[in-house]
N, C-alpha and C positions, 0 to 999 in steps of 0.2 A: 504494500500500500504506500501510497503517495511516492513513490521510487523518482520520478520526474521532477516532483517537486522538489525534495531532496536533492538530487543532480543539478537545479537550476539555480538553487538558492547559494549552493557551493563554491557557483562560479563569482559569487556575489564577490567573496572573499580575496578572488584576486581582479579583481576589474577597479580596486582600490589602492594605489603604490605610494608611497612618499609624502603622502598628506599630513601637518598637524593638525588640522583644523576640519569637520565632515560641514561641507557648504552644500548650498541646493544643486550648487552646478558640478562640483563632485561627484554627489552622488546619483545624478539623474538619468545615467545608464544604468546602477545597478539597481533602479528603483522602477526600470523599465523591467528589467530581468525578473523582479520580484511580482511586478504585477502577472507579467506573462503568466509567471510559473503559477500564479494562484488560480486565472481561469484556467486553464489547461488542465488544471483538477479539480475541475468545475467547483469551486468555488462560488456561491451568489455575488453576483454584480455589487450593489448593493453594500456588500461586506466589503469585496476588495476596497472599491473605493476610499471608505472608512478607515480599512484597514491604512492604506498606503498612507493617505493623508494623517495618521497617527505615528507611521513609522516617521514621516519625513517633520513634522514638529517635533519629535523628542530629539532627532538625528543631528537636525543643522544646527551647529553652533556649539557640537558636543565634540571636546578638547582629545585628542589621539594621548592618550599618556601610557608611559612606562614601558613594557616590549609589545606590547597593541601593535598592528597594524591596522590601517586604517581599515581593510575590509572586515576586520574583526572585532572593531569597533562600533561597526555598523550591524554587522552578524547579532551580538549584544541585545541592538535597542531591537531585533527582529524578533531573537528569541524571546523577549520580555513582551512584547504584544500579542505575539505568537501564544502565550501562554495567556494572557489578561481574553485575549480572547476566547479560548477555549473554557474561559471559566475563572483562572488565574488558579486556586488549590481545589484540591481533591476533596467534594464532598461523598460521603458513604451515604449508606441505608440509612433511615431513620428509625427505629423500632423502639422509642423510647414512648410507651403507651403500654396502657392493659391489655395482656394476653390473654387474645390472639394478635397479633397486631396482621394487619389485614395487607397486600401489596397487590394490586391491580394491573394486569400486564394489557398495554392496549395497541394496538396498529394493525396494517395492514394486512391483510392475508399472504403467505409468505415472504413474510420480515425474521422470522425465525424466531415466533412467540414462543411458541410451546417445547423449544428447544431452548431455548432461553431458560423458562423454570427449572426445567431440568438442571441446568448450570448454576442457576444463582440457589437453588435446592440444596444441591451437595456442597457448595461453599458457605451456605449457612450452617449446614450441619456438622462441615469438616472443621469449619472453623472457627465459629461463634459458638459452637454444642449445641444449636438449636434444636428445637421438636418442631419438622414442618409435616403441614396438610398441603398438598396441592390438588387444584379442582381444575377440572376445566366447563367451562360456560358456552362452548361451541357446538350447541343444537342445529348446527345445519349444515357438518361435517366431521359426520360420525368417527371416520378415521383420527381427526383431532383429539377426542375422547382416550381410543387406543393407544395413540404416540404416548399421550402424555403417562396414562397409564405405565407404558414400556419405559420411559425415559425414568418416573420417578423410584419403578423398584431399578432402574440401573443407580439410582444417587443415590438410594438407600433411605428413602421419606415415604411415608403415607401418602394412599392417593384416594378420595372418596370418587365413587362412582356415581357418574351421571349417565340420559341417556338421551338421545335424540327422539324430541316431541315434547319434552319438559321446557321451561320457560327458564331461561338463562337465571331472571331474580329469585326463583324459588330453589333451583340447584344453589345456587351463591348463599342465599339465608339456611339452607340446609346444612352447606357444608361450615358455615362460621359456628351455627350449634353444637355442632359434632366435634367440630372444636375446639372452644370452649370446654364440653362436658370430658373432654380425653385430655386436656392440657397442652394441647400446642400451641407454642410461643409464635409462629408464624404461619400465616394460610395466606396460599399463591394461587390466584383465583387468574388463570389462561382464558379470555376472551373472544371474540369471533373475528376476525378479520374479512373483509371484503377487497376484491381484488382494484378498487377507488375507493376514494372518498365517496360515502351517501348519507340521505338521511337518515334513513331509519338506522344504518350500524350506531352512527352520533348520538339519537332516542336512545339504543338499547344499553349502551357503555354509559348515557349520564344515569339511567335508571340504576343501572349497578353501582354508580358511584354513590347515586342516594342512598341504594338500600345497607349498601356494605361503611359507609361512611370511611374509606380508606388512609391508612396512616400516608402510604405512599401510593404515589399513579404512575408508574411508568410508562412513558412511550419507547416501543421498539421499533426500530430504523436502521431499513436493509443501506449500508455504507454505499451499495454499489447504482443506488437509485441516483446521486445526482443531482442536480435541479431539482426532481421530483422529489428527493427527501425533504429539500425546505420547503415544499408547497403543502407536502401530508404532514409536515410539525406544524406546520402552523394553521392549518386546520384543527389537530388534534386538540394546541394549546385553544384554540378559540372554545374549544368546545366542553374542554375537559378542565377542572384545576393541576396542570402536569406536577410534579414534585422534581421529575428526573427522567434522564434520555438514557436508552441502551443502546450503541451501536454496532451493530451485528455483521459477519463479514470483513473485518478489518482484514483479514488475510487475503482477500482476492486481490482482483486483478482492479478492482476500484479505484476512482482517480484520488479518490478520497477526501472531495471538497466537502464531503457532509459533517466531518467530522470538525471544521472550521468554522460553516456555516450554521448546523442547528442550534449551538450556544448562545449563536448572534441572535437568529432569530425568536428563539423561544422565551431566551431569557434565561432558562432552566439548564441545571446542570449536568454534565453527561457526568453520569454515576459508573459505567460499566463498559468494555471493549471486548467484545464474543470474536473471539478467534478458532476458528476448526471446528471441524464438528464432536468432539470429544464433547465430554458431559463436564471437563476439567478445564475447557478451555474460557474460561471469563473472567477477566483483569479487570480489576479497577479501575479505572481513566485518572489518569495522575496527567493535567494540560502541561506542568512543567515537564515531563519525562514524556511528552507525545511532542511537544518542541525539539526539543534535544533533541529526538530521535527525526526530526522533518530535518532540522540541519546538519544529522551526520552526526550528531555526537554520539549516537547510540544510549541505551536505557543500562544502566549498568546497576542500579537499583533492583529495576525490573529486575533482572537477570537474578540476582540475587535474593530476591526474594522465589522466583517461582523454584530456584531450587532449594530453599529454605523448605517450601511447601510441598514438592512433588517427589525429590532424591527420597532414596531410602536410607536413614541415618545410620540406620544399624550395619547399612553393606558398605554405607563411606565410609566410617570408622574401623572396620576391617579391612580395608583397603588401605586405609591412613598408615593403622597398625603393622600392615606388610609391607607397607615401602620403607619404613622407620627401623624394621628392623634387619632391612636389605637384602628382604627375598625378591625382590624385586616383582615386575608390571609381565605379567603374562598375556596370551590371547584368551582365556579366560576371564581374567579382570576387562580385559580390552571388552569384550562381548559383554559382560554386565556393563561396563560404560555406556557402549552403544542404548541394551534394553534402559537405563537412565534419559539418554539424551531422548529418549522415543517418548517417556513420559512427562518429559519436560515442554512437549510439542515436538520433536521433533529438530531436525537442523536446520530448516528454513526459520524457524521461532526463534531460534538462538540467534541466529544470525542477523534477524531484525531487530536485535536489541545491542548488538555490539557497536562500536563505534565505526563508521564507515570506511576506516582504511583496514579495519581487522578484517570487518566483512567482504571486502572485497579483495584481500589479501587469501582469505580462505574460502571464495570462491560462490557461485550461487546453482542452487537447485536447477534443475531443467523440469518444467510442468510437474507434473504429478511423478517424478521420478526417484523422490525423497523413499519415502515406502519400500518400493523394489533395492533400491539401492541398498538399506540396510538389510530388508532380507536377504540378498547375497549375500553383505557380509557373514550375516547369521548364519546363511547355509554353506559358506564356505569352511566355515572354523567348525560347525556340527560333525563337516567331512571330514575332519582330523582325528587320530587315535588321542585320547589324555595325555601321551607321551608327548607329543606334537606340539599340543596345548601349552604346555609350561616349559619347551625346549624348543621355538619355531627355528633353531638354527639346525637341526634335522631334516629341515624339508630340503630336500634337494631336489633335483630334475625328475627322478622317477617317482618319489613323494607327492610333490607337486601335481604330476600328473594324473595321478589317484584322487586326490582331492579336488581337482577340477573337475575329475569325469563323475565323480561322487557329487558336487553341489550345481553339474551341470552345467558349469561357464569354462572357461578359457584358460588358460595357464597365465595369459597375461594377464586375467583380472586375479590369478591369488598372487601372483610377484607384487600387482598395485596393492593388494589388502597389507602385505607383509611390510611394504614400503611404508605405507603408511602408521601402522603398528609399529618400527623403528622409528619412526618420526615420534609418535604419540609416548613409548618409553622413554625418548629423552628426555620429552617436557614433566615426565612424572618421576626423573629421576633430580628434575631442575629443582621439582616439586617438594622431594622428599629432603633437599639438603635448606631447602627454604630460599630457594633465589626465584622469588616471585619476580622484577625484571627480567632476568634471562629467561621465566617459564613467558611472559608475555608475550617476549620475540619471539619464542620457539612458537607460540599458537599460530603465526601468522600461514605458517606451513604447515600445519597440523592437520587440517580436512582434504586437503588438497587431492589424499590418491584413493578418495572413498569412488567406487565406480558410480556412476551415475552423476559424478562433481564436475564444475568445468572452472575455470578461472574466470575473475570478474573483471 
C-alpha cells in the first residue's frame, strides 16, 4: 500500500541541496512532487489542497539547522501533517461503560465487516481477556450468519444464533440479553451491508443504533474503494453518530488515499488497519507510524510489537539459550524461524514495516508468491534426514540431489535455500555475541536467496 506514494515523496529529499533557509520558491518543485504523489493515491481533492497549503505555511521560513539537509527538513514539516492528518495519536476502543459494552460494525457490503469481528474478537480476547458475544444482524444474507459463525469459533468467542426472516432489532435486543445474563464484557453486533449507499440500509443501522444505544459505531472501509470511500464515510457519518473508522485491505494493491482522506472527512478517528485475511491480522492505526512508514522510515514499533504478540516466547528463549551456549543456528531453528515469520504475517508484513533501504535491500515479494515460497522452503529441509538438519555441510552433490527430487524443485533452489541459511547463521551468530550493528548490516542480505524473492 501507498508504495508510489512513498517512492515520490522520497525524491522530495533530494530535489533540496544547499539551502539554509526552506522559501516558497525553494520548495515549489518538491511541493509539486508532493501534491502529484497525493492524487495518484487518490487522495480527495479537497484534502490535498489543505493538505499542501498547511505543508507550505509551517515550511517557508523554517531555519535548515545542524546536519539537516534541507530536503529533510522539509520531509519533517510532511511527516508532522502527515500525521495531524491522519488523526495526529492513536485512539483505541472505548469500552469504559457497563457490561456489555455494545460495538456496532457498519458499511458497505463487502468492506470486510464480518471479517472484521472476527479480528477485532480474538484481539479483544487475546488481549484485553475479554468475554465477547458476536451476532450478526444480516437477515438478507444468510451466508453472513455462517461466516461469522465460522470466523468466531476460529477467534475462540461466542456466537448467538440468528436466522434469516427475523428482524435485525429483535436479533440485536436478543443477543445484548443473553449477554448481559452470561456476563460478556463485549457484544459485536455485524450488520447488513448493501452493495451502495440506500435508504432503507441508513432506517435499519439508525434503528439498531437506537435500540442497542452503542458505546462504539464503527465504520468499515474497503482501502481499495478510493474516491468512493470518502463519498460512503461521509454518508455513513451523516447518518450514523460514527465513534471510529476500520480500514480494511491495507495490504492490497490500493493506492491508499482512503487512509489520508476518511480522517479529513469524517472527523472520526481511524481506530484499526485489517491486513490479510488471517483472523490475526488487525493493527491499531498508530497516524505517526503510518507517516513514517509513507516516507520510508519504516514502523519499527510496529515490528516490535507484532512480534511481542505473535513469536512464540517459549521457542525464542530456547533458541536464545542455544546460541548463548554455542550450539549454534541449525536448519531446524532456521524452519521454526521461517513457521514465526508466517505468523507474524508473513515477509511481505515484515517488510512493510522496515525502513525503506532494509526493505528494499532484502528484496520484495512477487504476487501471491510469499506462500509457495516458504513452503519450499519447508518442503525442502522436510527432504533432509535429522543428520542433514543440524550438519547442512553434509549435503553434497549427491545429497542435494535426493533432496531436490524429495521436495520436488531443483538442485538450484536447495544451493539458494542453503545460501541463504549461511547468510541467516551469521547474523544469528552477530546475534549471539550481541553486535546488534553488525546483525543490522548483515539483514540487508538476509532474505535475498528465499526462492520466490527478487531484489528491489
Amino acid at each position: 500500500m501507498l508504495d508510489n506514494l512513498t517512492q515520490r515523496l522520497s525524491k522530495v529529499v533530494k530535489t533540496l541541496r544547499g539551502q539554509v533557509r526552506l522559501a516558497e520558491n525553494n520548495i515549489q518543485e518538491a511541493m509539486r512532487e508532493v501534491r502529484m504523489a497525493l492524487l495518484e493515491a487518490d487522495v480527495a481533492l479537497p484534502v490535498v489542497k489543505e493538505f499542501i497549503s498547511r505543508v507550505k505555511e509551517k515550511a517557508v521560513g523554517q531555519e535548515v539547522v545542524g546536519s539537516l539537509t534541507p530536503g529533510q527538513a522539509l520531509v519533517g514539516v510532511v511527516h508532522d501533517e502527515l500525521c495531524a492528518l491522519m488523526g495526529g495519536i492513536h485512539q483505541g476502543l472505548n469500552l469504559a461503560t457497563q457490561p456489555p459494552a455494545v460495538v456496532l460494525m457498519a458499511g458497505l457490503q463487502g468492506a470486510g465487516k464480518t471479517t472484521t469481528v472476527g479480528k477485532l474478537a480474538l484481539l479483544l480476547r487475546e488481549e484485553q481477556k475479554k468475554k465477547v458475544l458476536t451476532v450478526s444482524a444480516d437477515v438478507y444474507r444468510p451466508a453472513a450468519i455462517e461466516q461469522l459463525r465460522t470466523v468466531a469459533k476460529q477467534a475462540g468467542v461466542d456466537f448467538f444464533p440468528s436466522q434469516a426472516g427475523q428482524k435485525p432489532v429483535d436479533i440485536a435486543l436478543a443477543a445484548l440479553d443473553f449477554a448481559r445474563k452470561h456476563h460478556h464484557e463485549v457484544l459485536l453486533v455485524d450488520t447488513a451491508g448493501r452493495l451502495a449507499v440506500d435508504a432503507v440500509m441508513m432506517d435499519e443501522i439508525r434503528a439498531l443504533h437506537t435500540a442497542l444505544d452503542p458505546i462504539e459505531t464503527l465504520f468499515v472501509v474497503d482501502a481499495m474503494l478510493g474516491q468512493d470511500a470518502v463519498n460512503t464515510a461521509r454518508a455513513f457519518n451523516e447518518a450514523l453518530p460514527l465513534t471510529g473508522v476500520v480500514l480494511t485491505k491495507l495490504d492490497g494493491d490500493a493506492r491508499g488515499g482512503a487512509a489520508l482522506s476518511v480522517r479529513h472527512i469524517t472527523g472520526k478517528p481511524l481506530k484499526f488497519a485489517g491486513v490479510g485475511e488471517k483472523l490475526s491480522g488487525l493493527e491499531p492505526f498508530h497516524p505517526d507510524r503510518m507517516a513514517s512508514r509513507i516516507l520510508g522510515m519504516g514502523d519499527i514499533l510496529g515490528l516490535v510489537e507484532d512480534a511481542r504478540r505473535r513469536v512464540d516466547e517459549e521457542k525464542a528463549a530456547e533458541l536464545a539459550h542455544k546460541l548463548k551456549s554455542g550450539k549454534g543456528f541449525d536448519l531446524n531453528d532456521f524452519k521454526a524461524q521461517i513457521g514465526q515469520m508466517r505468523n507474524m504475517g508473513g515477509i511481505s508484513s515484515l517488510l512493510d514495516k522496515l525502513p525503506a533501504q532494509f526493505a528494499q535491500a532484502a528484496g520484495k515479494l512477487q504476487g501471491g508468491a510469499e506462500e509457495k515460497a516458504i513452503a519450499r522452503v519447508e518442503g525442502i529441509i522436510n527432504s533432509m534426514t535429522p543428520l542433514e538438519r543440524t550438519r547442512p555441510e553434509l549435503l553434497k552433490a549427491s545429497r542435494k540431489r535426493r533432496v531436490a527430487a524429495g521436495a520436488g524443485v531443483s538442485v538450484q533452489e536447495v544451493n539458494r535455500l542453503l545460501n541463504q541459511f549461511e547468510q541467516t547463521q551469521k547474523v544469528m551468530k552477530q546475534f549471539s555475541k550481541g553486535g546488534i550493528g553488525k546483525m543490522m548490516r548483515a539483514m540487508k542480505g538476509m532474505m535475498s536467496g528465499v526462492p520466490g524473492l527478487r531484489q528491489g
